[in-house]
C-alpha positions as CSV (number, residue, x, y, z in Angstrom):
1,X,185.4,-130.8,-0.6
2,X,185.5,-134.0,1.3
3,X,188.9,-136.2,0.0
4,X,186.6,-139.6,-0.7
5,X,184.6,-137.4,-3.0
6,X,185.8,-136.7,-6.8
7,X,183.8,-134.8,-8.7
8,X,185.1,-134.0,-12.7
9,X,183.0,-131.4,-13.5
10,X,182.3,-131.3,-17.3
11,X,179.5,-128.9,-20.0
12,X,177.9,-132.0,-21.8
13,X,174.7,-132.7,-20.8
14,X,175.6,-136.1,-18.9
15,X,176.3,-137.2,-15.4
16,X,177.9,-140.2,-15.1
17,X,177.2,-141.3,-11.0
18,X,179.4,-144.0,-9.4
19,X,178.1,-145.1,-6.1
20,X,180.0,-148.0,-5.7
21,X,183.6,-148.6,-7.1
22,X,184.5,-147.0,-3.4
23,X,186.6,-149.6,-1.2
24,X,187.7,-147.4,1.7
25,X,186.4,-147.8,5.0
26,X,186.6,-145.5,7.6
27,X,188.6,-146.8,10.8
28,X,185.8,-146.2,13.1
29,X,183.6,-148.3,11.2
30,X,186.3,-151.0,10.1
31,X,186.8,-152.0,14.1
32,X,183.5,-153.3,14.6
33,X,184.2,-155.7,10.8
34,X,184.3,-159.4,11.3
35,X,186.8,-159.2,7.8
36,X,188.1,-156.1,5.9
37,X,188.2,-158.6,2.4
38,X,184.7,-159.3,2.9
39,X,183.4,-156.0,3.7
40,X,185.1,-154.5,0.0
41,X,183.6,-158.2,-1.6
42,X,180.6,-156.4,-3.5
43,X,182.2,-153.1,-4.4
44,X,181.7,-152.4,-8.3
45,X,185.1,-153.1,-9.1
46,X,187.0,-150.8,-12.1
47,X,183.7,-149.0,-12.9
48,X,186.3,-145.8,-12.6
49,X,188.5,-147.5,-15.2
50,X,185.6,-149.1,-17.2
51,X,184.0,-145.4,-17.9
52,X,187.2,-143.7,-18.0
53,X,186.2,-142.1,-21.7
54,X,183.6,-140.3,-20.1
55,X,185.8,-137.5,-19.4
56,X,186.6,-137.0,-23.2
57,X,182.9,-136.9,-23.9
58,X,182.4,-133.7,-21.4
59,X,180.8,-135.8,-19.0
60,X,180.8,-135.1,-15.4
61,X,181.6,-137.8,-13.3
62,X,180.6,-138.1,-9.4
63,X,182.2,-140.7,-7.5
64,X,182.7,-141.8,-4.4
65,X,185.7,-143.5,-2.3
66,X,183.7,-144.8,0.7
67,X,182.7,-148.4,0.3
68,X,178.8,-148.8,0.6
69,X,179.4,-151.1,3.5
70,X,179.9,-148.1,5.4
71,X,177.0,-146.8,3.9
72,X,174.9,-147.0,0.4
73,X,174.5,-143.9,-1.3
74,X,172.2,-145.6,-3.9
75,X,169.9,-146.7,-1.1
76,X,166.6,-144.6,-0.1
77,X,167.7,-142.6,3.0
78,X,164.6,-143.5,5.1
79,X,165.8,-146.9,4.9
80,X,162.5,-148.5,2.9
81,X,163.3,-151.2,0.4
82,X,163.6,-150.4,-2.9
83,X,162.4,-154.0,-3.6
84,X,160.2,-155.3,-1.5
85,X,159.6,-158.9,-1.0
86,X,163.0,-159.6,-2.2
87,X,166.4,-160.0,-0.8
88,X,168.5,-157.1,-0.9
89,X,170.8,-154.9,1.1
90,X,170.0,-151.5,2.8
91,X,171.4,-148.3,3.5
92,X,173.8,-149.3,6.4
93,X,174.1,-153.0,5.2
94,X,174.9,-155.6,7.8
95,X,175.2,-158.5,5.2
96,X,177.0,-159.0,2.1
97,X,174.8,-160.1,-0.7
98,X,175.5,-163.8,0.1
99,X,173.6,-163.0,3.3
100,X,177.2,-163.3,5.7
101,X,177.4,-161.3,9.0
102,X,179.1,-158.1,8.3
103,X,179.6,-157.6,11.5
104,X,181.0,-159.0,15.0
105,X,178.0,-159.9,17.2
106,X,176.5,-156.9,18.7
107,X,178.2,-154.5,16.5
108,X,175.6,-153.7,13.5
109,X,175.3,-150.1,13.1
110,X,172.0,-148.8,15.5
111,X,170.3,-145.5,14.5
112,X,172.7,-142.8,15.6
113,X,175.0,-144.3,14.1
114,X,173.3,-144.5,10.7
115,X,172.1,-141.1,11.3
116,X,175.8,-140.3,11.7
117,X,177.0,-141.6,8.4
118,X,173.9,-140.2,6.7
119,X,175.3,-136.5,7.6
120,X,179.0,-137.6,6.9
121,X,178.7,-139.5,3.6
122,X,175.2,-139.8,2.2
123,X,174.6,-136.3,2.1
124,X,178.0,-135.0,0.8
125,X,177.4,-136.9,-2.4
126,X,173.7,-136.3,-3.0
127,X,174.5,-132.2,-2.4
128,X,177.3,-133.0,-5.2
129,X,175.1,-134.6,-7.6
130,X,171.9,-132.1,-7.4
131,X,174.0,-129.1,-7.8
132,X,175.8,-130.7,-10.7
133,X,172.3,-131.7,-12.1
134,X,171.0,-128.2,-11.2
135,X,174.0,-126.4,-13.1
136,X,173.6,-128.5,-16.4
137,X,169.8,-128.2,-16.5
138,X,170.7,-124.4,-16.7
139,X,172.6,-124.8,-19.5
140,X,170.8,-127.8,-21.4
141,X,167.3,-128.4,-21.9
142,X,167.5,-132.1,-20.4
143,X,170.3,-133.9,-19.8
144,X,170.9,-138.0,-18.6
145,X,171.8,-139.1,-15.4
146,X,173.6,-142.1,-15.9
147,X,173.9,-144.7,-12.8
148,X,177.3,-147.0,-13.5
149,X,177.5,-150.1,-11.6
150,X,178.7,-154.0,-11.7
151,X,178.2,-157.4,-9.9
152,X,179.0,-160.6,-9.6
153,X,177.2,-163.1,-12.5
154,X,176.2,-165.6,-9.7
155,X,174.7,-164.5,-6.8
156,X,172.2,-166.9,-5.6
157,X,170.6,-164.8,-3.1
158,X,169.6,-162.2,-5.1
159,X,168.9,-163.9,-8.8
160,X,169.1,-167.3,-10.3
161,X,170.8,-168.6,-12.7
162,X,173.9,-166.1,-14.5
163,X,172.9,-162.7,-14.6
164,X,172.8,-161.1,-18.3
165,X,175.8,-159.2,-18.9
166,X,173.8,-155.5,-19.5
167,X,171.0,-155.0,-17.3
168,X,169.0,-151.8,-17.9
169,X,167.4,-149.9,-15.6
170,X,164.5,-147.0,-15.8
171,X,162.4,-147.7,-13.0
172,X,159.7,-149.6,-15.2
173,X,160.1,-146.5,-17.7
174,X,159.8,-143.9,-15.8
175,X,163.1,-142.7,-14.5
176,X,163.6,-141.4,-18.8
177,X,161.9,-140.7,-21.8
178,X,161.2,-143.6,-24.3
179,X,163.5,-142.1,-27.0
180,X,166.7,-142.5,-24.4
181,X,165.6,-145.8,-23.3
182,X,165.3,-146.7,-27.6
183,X,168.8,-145.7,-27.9
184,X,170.3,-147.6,-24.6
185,X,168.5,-150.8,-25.9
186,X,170.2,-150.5,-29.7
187,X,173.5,-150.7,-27.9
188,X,172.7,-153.5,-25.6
189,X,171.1,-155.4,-28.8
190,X,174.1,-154.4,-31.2
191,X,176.7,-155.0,-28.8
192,X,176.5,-159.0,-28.8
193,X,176.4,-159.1,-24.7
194,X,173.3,-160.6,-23.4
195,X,171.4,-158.3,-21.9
196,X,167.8,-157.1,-20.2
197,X,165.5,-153.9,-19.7
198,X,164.2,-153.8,-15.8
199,X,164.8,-156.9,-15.1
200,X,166.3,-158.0,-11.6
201,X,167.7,-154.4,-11.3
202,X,165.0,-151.8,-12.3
203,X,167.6,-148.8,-10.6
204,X,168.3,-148.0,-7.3
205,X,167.7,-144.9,-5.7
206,X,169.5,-142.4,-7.8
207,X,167.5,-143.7,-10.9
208,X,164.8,-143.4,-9.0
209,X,164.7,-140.4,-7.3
210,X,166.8,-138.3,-10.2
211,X,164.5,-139.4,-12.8
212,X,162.5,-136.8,-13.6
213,X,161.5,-136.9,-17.5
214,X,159.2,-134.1,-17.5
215,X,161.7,-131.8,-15.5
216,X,164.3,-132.7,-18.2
217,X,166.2,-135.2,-16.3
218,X,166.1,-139.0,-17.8
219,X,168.2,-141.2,-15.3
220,X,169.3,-144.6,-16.4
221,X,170.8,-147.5,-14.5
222,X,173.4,-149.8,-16.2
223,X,173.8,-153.0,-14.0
224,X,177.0,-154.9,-15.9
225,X,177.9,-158.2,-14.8
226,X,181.7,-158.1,-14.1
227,X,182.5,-160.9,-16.5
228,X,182.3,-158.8,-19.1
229,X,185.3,-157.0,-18.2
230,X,187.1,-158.4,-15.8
231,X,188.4,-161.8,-14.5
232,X,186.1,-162.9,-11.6
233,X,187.7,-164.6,-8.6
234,X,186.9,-167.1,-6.8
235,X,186.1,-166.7,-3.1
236,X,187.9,-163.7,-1.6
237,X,190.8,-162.9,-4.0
238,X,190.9,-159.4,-5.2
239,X,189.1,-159.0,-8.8
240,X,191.5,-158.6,-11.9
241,X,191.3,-155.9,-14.3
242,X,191.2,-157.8,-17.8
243,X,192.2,-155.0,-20.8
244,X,191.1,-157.2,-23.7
245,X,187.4,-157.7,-21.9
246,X,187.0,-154.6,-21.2
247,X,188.0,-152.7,-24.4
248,X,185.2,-154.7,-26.1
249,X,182.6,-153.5,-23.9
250,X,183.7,-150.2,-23.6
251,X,183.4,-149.1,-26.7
252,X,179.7,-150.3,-27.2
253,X,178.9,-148.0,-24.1
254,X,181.1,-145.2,-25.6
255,X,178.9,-145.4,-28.6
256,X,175.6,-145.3,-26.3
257,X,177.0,-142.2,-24.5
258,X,177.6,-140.3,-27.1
259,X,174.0,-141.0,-29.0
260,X,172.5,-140.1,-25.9
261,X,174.4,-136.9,-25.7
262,X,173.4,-136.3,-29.5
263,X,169.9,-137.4,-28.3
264,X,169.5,-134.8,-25.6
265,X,170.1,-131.7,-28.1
266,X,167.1,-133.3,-30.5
């Protein structure tokens, strides 16, 4: 097993995936960085620590140290938008989501390189996460693949305004079945955070590409704007973890785990 890749292997019939949280950048990549602060700015900070009570629902948990500068493992692998027509970042990103140079002129990554960190990193954690998928599916008749991620609330170039805090995810509806979107959108309403079904984010490429409902296995995306746990900074500055923030929200999504767990042996 690769050291960037943890993988708590659990019997209930949920996979929690966390694509993002990863700030570690490989040195042969990090050289060619105009900033290291810059290149870890969008990382989905404390999803680890946010979802911690996964592990004492039986979930399994797939995660991943490598930042998605290096590469985005919730990116299609061919490199085609997942949202085309609107700004976005792709599977070797050369921006941040503010649309600043990644890297130092003449330094973006070309397609060895890509192909490169395709073999290394991509595929590691997409072998993980089917043969965890493949294992419970023999052991449940469907199970949820459940996509944890965060942002920033403002980010101009990709939405306007303040983003909601929960934002939903199915792939218009059909990454999972109606009855597991019914009881994600009961715990967005009763959980007093603003919050949206397929909105901006409609799921990346794990929703998208997991989401099988009629092969038993309902994905879901939960896009949280990092407000609602933790301190934003301004600029730069590395995020704070905020305990009293994030203990309200967590157990609203402890409570939509576990139905959805109960919902899966219906």
């Amino acid at each position: 097993m690769n050291d960037w890749l943890h993988v708590r292997t659990g019997s209930a019939p949920l996979i929690v995936s966390i694509p993002h949280a990863g700030t570690v950048i490989p040195p042969e990549i990090a050289e060619h960085l105009v900033d290291h602060d810059l290149a870890i700015h969008d990382a989905d900070w404390f999803i680890p620590e946010l979802y911690a009570f996964a592990e004492r629902l039986g979930a399994t948990i797939v995660r991943t140290e490598i930042s998605r500068t290096a590469i985005d493992v919730n990116r299609d692998p061919s490199g085609q938008s997942l949202y085309p027509g609107q700004a976005t970042t792709g599977l070797c990103p050369d921006t941040t989501f503010d649309g600043e140079p990644l890297y130092k002129p003449g330094h973006s990554p070309r397609q060895t390189e890509i192909a490169r960190r395709r073999i290394s990193y991509f595929a590691p954690y997409h072998d993980v996460l089917e043969g965890e998928i493949d294992r419970l599916r023999l052991i449940h008749p469907r199970i949820v693949v459940y996509d944890a991620h965060s942002i920033r609330s403002h980010v101009d170039r990709l939405f306007d305004g303040e983003l909601p805090a929960l934002n939903l995810g199915t792939n218009s509806g059909a990454s999972a079945d109606t009855g597991a979107v019914a009881i994600a959108e009961k715990h967005m309403a009763a959980s007093g955070f603003s919050h949206v079904t397929n909105g901006r984010f409609k799921g990346g490429w794990i929703t998208r590409h997991y989401g099988q409902p009629d092969g038993g296995v309902h994905a879901l995306q939960m896009e949280i704007a990092q407000r609602a746990y933790m301190d934003e900074p301004a600029g730069l500055e590395l995020p704070v973890w905020n305990p009293d923030r994030a203990a309200a929200l967590q157990g609203p999504l402890d409570a939509m785990l576990t139905d959805l767990i109960e919902w899966t042996h219906q």
